[in-house]
The first five atom37 places (N, CA, C, CB, O) and aatype in JSON, in Angstrom:
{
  "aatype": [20, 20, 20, 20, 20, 20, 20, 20, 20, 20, 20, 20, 20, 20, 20, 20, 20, 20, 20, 20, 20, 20, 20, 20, 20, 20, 20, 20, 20, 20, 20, 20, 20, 20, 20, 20, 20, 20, 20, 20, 20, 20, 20, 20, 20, 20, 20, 20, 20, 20, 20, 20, 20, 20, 20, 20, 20, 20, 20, 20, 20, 20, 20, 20, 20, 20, 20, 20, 20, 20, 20, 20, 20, 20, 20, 20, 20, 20, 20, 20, 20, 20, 20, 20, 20, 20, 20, 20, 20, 20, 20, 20, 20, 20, 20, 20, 20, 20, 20, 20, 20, 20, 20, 20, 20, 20, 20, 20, 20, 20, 20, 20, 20, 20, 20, 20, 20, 20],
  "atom_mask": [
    [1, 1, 1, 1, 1],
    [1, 1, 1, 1, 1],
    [1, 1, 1, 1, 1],
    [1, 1, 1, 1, 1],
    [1, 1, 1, 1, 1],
    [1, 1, 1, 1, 1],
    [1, 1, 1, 1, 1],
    [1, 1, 1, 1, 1],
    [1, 1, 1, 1, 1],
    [1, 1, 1, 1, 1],
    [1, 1, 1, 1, 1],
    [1, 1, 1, 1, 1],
    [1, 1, 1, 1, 1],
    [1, 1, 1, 1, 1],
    [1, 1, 1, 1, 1],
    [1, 1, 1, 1, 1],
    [1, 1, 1, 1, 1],
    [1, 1, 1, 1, 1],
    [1, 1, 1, 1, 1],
    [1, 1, 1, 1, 1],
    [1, 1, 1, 1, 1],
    [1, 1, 1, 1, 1],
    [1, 1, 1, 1, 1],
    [1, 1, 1, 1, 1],
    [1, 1, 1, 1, 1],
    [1, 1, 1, 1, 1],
    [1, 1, 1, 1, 1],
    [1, 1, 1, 1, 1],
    [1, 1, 1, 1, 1],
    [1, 1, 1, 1, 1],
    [1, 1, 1, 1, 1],
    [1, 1, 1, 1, 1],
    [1, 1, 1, 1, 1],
    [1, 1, 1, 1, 1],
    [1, 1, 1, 1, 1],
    [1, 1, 1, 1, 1],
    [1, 1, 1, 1, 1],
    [1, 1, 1, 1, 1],
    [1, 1, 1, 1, 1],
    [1, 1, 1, 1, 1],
    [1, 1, 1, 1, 1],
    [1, 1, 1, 1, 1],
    [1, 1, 1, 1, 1],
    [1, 1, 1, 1, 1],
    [1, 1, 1, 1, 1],
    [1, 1, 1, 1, 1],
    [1, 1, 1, 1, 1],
    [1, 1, 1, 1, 1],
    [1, 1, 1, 1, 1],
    [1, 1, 1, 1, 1],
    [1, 1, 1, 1, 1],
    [1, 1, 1, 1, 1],
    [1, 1, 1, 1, 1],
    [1, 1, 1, 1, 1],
    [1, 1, 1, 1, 1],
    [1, 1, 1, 1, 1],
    [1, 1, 1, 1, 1],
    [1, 1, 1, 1, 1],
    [1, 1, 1, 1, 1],
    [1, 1, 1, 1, 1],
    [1, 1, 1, 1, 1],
    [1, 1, 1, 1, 1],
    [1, 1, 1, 1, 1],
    [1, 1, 1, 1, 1],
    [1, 1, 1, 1, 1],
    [1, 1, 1, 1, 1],
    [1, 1, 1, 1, 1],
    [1, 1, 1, 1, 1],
    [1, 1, 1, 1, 1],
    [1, 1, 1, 1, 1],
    [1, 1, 1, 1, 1],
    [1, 1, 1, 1, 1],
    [1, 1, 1, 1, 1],
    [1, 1, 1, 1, 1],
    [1, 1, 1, 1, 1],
    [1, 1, 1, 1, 1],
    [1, 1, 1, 1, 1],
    [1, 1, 1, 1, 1],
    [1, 1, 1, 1, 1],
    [1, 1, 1, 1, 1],
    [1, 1, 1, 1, 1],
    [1, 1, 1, 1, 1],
    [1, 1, 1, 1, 1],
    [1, 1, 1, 1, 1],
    [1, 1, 1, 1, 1],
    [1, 1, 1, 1, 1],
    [1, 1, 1, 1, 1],
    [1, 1, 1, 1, 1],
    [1, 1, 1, 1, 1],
    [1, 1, 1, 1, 1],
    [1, 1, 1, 1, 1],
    [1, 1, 1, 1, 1],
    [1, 1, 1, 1, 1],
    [1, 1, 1, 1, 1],
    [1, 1, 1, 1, 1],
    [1, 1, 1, 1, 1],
    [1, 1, 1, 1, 1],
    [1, 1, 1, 1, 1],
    [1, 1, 1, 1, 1],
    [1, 1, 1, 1, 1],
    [1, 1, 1, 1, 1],
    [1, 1, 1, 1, 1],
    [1, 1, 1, 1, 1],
    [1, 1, 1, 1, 1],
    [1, 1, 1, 1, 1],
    [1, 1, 1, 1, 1],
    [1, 1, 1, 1, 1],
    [1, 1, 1, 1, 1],
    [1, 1, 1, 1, 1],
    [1, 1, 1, 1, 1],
    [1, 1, 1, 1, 1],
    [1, 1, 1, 1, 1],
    [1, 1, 1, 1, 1],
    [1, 1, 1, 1, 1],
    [1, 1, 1, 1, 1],
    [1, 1, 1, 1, 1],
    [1, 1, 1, 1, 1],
    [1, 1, 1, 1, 1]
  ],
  "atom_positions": [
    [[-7.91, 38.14, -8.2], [-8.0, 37.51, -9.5], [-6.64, 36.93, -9.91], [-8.5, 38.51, -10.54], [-6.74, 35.78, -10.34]],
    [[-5.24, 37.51, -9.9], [-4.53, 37.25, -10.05], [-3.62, 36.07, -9.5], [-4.42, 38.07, -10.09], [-2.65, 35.54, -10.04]],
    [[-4.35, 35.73, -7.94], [-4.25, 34.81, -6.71], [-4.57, 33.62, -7.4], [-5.23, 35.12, -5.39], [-3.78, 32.68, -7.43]],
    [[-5.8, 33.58, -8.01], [-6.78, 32.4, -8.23], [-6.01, 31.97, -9.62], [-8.65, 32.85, -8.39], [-5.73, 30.78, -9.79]],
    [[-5.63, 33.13, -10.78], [-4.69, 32.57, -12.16], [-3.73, 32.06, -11.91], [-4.18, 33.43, -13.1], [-3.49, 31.06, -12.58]],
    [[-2.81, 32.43, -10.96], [-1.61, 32.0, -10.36], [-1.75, 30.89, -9.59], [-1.05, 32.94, -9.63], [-0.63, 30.52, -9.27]],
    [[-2.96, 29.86, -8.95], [-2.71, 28.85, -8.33], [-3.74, 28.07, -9.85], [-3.2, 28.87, -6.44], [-4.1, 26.98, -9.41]],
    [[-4.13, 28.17, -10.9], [-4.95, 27.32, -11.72], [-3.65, 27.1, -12.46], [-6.37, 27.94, -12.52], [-3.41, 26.02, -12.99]],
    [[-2.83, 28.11, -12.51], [-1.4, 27.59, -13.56], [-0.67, 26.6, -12.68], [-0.1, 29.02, -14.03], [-0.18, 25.55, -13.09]],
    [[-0.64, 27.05, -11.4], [0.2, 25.86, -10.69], [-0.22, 24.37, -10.48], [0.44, 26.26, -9.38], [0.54, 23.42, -10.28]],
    [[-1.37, 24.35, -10.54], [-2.49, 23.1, -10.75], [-1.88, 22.72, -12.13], [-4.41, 23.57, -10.81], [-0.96, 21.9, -12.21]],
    [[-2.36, 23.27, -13.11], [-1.92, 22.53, -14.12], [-0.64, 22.13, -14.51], [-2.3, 22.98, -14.95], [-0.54, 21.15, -15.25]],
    [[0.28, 22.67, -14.18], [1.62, 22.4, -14.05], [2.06, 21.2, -13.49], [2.15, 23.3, -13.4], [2.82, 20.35, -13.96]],
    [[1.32, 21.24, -12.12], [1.53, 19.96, -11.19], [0.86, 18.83, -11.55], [1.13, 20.18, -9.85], [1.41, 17.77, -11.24]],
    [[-0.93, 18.75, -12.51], [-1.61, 17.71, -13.29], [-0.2, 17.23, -14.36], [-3.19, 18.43, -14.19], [0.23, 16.09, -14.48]],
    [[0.22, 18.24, -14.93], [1.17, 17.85, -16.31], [2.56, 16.96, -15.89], [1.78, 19.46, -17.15], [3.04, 16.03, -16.53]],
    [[3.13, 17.66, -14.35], [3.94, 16.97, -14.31], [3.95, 15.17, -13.68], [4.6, 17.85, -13.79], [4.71, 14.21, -13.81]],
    [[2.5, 15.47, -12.88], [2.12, 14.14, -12.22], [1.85, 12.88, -13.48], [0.58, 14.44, -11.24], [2.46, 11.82, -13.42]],
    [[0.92, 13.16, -14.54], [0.74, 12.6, -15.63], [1.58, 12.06, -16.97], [0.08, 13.24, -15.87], [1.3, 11.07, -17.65]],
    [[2.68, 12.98, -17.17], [3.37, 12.93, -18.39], [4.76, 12.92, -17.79], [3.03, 14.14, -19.46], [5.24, 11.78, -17.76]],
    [[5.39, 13.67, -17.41], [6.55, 13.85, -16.36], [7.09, 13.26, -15.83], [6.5, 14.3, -15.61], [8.25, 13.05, -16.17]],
    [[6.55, 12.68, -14.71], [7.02, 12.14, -13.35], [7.49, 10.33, -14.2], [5.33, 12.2, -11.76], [6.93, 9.55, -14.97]],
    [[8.93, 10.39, -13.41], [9.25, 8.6, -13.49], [9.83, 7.66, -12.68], [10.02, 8.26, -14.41], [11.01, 7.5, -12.37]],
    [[8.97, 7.15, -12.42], [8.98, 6.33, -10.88], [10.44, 5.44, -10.72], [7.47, 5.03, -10.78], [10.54, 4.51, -11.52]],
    [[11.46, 5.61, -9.88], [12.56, 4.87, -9.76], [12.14, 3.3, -10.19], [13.12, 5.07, -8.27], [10.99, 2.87, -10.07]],
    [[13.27, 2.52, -10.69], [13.15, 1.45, -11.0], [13.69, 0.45, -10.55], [13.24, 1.44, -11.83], [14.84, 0.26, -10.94]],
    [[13.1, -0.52, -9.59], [13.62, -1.27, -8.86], [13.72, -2.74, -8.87], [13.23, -0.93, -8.05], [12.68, -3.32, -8.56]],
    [[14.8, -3.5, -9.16], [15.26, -4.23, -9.21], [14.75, -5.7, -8.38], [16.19, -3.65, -9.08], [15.17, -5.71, -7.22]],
    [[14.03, -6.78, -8.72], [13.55, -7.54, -7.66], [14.65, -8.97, -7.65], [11.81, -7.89, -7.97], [15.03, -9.64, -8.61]],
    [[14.9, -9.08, -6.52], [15.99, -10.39, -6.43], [14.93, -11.39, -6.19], [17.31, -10.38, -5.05], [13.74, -11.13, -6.05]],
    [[15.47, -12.59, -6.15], [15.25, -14.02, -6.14], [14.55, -14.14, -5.02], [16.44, -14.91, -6.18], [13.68, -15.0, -5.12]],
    [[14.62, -13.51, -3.81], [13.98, -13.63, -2.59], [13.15, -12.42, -2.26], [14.95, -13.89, -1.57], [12.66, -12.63, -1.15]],
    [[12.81, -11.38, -2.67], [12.42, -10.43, -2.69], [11.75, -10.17, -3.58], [13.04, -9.84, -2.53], [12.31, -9.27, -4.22]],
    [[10.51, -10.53, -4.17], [9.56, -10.24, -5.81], [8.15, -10.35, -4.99], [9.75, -11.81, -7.48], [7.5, -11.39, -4.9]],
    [[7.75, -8.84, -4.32], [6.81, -8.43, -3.93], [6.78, -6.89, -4.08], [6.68, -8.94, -2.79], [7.47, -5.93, -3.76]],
    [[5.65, -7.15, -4.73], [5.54, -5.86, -5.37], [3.6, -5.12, -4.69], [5.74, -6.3, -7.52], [2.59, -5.75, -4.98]],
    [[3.55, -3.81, -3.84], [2.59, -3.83, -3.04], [1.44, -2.79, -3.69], [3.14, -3.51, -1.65], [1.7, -1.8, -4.37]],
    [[0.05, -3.29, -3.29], [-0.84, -2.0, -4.22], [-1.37, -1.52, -3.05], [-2.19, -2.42, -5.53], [-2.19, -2.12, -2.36]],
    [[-0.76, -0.1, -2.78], [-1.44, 0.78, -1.61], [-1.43, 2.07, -2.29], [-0.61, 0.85, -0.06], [-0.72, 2.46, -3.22]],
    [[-2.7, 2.85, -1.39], [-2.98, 4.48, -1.85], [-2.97, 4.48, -3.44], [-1.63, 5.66, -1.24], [-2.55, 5.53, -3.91]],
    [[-3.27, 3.67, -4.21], [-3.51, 3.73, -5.84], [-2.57, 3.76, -6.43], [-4.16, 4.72, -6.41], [-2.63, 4.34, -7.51]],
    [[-1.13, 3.08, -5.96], [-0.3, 2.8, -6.78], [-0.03, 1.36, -6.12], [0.83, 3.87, -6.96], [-0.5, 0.86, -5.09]],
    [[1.28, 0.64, -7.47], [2.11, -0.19, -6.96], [3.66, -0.02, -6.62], [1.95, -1.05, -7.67], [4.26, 0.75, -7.36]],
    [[4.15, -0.44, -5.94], [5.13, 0.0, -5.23], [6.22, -1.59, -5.47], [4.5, 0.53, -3.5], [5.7, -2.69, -5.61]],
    [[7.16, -1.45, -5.48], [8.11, -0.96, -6.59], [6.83, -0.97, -8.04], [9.77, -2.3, -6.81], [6.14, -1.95, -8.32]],
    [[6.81, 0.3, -8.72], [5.74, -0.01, -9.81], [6.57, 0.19, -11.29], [4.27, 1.15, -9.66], [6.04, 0.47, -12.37]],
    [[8.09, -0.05, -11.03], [8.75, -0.03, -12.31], [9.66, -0.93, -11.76], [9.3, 1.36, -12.99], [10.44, -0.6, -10.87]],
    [[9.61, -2.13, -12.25], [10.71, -3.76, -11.96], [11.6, -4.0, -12.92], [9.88, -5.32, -11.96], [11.32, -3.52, -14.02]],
    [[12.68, -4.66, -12.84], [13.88, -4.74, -13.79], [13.85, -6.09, -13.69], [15.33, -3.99, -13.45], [13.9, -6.22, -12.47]],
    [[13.81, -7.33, -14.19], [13.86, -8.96, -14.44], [14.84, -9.46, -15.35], [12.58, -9.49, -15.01], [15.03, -8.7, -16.3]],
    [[15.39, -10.3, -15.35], [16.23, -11.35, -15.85], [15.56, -11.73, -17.14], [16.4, -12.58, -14.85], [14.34, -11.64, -17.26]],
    [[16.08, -12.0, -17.76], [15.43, -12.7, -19.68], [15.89, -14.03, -19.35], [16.44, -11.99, -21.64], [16.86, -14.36, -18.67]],
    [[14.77, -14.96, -20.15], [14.55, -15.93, -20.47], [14.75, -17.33, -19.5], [15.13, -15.8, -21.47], [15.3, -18.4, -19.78]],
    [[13.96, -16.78, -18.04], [13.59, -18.16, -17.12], [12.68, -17.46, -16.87], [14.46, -18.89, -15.86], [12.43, -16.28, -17.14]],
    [[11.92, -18.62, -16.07], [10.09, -18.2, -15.32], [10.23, -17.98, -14.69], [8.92, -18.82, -14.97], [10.97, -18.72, -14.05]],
    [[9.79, -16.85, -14.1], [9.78, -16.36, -13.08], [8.75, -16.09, -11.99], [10.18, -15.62, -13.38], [7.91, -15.44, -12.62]],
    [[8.29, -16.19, -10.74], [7.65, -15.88, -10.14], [7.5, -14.24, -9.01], [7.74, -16.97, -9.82], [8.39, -13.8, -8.28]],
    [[5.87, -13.56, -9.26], [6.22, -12.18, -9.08], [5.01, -12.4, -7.6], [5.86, -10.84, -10.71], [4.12, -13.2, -7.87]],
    [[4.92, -11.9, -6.42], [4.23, -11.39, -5.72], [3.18, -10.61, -5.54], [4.66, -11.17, -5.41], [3.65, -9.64, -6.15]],
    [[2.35, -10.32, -5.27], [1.22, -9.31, -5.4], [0.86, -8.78, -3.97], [-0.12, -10.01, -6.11], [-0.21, -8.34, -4.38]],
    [[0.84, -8.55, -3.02], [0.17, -7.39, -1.87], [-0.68, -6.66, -2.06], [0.86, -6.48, -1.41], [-0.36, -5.49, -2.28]],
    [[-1.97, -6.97, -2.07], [-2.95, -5.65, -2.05], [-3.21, -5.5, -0.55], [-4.51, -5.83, -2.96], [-3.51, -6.36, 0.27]],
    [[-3.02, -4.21, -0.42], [-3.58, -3.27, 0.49], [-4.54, -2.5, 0.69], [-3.08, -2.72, 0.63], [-4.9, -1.99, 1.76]],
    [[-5.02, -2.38, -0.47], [-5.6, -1.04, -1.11], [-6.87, -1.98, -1.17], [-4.83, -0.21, -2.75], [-6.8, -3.02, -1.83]],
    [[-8.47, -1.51, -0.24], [-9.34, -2.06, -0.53], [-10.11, -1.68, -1.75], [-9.87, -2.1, 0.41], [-11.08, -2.4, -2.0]],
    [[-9.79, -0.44, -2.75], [-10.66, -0.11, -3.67], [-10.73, -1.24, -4.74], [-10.3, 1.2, -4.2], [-9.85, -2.07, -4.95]],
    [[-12.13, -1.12, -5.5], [-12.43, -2.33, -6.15], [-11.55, -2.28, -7.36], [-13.94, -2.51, -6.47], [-11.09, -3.29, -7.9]],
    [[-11.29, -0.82, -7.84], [-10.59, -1.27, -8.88], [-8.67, -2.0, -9.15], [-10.86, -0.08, -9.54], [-8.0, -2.18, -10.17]],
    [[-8.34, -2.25, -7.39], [-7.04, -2.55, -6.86], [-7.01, -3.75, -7.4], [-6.77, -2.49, -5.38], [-5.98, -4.16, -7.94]],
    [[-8.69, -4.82, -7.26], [-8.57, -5.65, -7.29], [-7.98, -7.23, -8.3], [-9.29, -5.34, -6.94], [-7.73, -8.4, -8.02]],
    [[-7.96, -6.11, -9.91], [-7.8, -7.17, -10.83], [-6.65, -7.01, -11.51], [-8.85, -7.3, -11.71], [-6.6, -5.92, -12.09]],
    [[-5.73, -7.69, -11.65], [-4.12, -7.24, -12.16], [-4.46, -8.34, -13.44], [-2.36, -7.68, -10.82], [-4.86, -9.51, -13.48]],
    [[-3.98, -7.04, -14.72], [-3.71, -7.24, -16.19], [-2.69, -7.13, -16.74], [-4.27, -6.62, -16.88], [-2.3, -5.97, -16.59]],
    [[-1.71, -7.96, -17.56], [-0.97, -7.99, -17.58], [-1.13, -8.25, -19.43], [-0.48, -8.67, -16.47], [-0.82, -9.4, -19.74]],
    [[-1.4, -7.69, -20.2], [-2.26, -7.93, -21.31], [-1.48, -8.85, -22.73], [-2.77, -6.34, -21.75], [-1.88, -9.82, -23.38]],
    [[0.06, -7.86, -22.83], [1.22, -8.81, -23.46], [1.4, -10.5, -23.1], [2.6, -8.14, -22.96], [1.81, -11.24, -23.99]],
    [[1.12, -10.94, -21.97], [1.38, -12.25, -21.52], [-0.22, -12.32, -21.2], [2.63, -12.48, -20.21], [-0.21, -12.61, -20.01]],
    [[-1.36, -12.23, -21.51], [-2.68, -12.88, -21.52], [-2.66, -13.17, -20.32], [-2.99, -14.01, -22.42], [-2.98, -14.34, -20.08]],
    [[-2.19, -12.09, -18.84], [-2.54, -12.72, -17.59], [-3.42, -12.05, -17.56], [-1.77, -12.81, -16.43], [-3.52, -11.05, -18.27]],
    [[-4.74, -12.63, -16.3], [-5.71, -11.51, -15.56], [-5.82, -12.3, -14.15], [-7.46, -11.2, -16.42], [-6.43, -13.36, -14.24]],
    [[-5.44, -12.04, -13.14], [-5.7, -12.47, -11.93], [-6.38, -11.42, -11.02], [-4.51, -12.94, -11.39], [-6.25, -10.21, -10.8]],
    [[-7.1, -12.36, -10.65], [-7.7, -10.85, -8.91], [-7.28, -11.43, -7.73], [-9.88, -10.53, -8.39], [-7.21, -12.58, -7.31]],
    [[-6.99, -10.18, -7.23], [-6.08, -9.79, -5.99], [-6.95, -10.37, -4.7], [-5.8, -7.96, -5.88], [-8.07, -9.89, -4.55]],
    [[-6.45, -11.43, -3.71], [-7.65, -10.96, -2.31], [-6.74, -9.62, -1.69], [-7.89, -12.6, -0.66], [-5.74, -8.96, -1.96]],
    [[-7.72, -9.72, -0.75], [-7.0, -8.02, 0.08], [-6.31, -8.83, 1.45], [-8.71, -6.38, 0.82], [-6.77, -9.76, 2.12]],
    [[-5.39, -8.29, 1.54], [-4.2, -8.4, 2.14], [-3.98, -9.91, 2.17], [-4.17, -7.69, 3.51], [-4.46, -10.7, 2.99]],
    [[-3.29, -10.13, 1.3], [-3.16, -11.61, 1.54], [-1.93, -11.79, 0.2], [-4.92, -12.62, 1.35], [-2.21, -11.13, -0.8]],
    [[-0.76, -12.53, 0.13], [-0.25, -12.48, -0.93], [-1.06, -13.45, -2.22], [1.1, -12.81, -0.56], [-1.84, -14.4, -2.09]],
    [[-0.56, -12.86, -3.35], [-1.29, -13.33, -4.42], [0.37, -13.67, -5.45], [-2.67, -11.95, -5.07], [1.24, -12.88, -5.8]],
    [[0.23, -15.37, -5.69], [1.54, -15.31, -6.4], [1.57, -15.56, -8.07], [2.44, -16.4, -5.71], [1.08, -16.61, -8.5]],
    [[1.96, -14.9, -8.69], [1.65, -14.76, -10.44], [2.91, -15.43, -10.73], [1.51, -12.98, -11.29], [3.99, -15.09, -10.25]],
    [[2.73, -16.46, -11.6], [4.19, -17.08, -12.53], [3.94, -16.56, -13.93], [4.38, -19.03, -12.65], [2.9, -16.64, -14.57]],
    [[5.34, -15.91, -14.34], [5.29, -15.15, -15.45], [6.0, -16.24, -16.29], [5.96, -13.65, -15.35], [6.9, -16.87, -15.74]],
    [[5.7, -16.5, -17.53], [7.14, -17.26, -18.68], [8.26, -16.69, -18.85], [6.89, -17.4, -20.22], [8.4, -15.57, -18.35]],
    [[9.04, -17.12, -19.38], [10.41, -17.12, -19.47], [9.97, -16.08, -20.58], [11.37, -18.61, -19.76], [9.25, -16.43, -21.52]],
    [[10.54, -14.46, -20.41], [10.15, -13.38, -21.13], [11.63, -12.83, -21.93], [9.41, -12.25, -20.05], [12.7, -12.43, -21.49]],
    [[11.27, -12.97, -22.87], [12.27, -12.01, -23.83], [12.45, -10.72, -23.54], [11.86, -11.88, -25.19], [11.54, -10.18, -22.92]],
    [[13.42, -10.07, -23.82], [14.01, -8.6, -23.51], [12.7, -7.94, -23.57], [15.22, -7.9, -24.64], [11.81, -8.66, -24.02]],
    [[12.26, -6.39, -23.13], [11.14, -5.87, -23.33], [10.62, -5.45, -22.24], [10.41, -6.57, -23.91], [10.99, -5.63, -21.08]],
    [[9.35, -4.61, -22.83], [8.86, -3.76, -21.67], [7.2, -4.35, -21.49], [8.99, -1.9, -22.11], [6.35, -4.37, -22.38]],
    [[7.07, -4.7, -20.4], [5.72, -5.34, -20.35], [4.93, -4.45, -19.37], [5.76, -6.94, -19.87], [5.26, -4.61, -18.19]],
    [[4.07, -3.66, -19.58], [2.91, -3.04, -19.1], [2.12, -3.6, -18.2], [2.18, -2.77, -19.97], [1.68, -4.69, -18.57]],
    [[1.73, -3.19, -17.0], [0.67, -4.43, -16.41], [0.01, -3.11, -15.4], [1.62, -6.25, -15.34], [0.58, -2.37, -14.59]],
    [[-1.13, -3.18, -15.76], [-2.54, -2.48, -14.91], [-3.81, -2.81, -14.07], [-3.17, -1.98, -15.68], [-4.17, -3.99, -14.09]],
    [[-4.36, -2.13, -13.5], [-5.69, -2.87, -12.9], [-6.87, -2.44, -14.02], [-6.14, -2.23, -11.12], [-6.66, -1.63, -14.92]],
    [[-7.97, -3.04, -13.84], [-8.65, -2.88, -15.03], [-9.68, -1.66, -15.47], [-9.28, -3.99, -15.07], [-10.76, -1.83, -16.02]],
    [[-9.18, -0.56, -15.15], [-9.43, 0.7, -15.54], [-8.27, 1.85, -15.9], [-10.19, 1.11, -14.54], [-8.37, 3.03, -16.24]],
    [[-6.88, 0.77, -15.63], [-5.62, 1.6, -15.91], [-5.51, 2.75, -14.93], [-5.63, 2.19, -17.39], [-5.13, 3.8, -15.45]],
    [[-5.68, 2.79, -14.01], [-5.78, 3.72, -12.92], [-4.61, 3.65, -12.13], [-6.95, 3.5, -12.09], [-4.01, 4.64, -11.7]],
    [[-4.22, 2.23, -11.92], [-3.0, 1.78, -11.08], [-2.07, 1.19, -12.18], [-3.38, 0.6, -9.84], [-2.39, 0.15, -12.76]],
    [[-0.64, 2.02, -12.52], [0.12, 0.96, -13.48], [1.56, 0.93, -13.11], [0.02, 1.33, -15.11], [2.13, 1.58, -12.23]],
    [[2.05, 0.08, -13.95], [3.37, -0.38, -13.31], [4.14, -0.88, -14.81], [3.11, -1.81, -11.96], [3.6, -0.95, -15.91]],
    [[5.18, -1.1, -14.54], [6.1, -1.9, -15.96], [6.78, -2.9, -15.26], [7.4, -0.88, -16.93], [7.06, -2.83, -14.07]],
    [[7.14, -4.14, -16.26], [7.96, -4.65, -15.94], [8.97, -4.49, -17.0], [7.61, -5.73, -15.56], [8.54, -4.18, -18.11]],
    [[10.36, -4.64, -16.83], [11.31, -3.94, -17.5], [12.27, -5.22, -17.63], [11.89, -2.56, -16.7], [13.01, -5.45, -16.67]],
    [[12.33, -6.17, -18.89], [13.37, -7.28, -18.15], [14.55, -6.8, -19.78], [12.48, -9.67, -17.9], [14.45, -6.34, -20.92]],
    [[15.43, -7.23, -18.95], [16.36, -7.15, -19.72], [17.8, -8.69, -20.28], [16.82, -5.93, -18.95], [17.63, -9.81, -19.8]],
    [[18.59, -8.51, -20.92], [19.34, -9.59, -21.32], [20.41, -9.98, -19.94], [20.14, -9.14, -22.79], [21.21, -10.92, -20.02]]
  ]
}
């Protein structure tokens, strides 16, 4: 009994820290390098750092055949594009003011930030 309390606390511990906790390194995309990949139910770099105020163009990679991989929301900037599978998909963002822009697939299952700064 004590086996089974002792691994339901560690479960929840590990739900709490996976959910609320955990913060995904933040990675920086250069001028030649703005591919950003959706495998195993995340995106990868899934926290980006951008330049303020030029347009920019971002990459997409899906890997991930699940259906819900397929539709990237980007809701602050009124994007919605769907992904083909494995194939690049290229999104032009506007020239974005400082800020944190949120962008998900359309059940919020897979998320990511974009992080641009001055």
């Amino acid at each position: 009994m004590l086996i089974a309390n002792l691994a339901g606390l560690l479960l929840i511990a590990l739900i709490i820290w996976w959910f609320w906790l955990y913060k995904p390194k933040e990675a920086e995309l250069d001028n030649t390098d703005r591919v950003i990949t959706i495998e195993n139910g995340t995106y990868a770099p899934s926290h980006v750092k951008l330049p303020a105020g030029e347009p920019l163009t971002i990459q997409f990679m899906r890997k991930d055949p699940s259906p819900c991989s397929e539709t990237l929301l980007i809701p602050e900037l009124q994007i919605s594009e769907t992904l083909p599978l494995n194939k690049l998909k290229t999104v032009q963002l506007p020239a974005l003011k400082p800020g944190e822009y949120p962008f998900h697939c359309q059940m919020q299952m897979y998320r990511g930030l974009i992080k641009v700064d001055k």
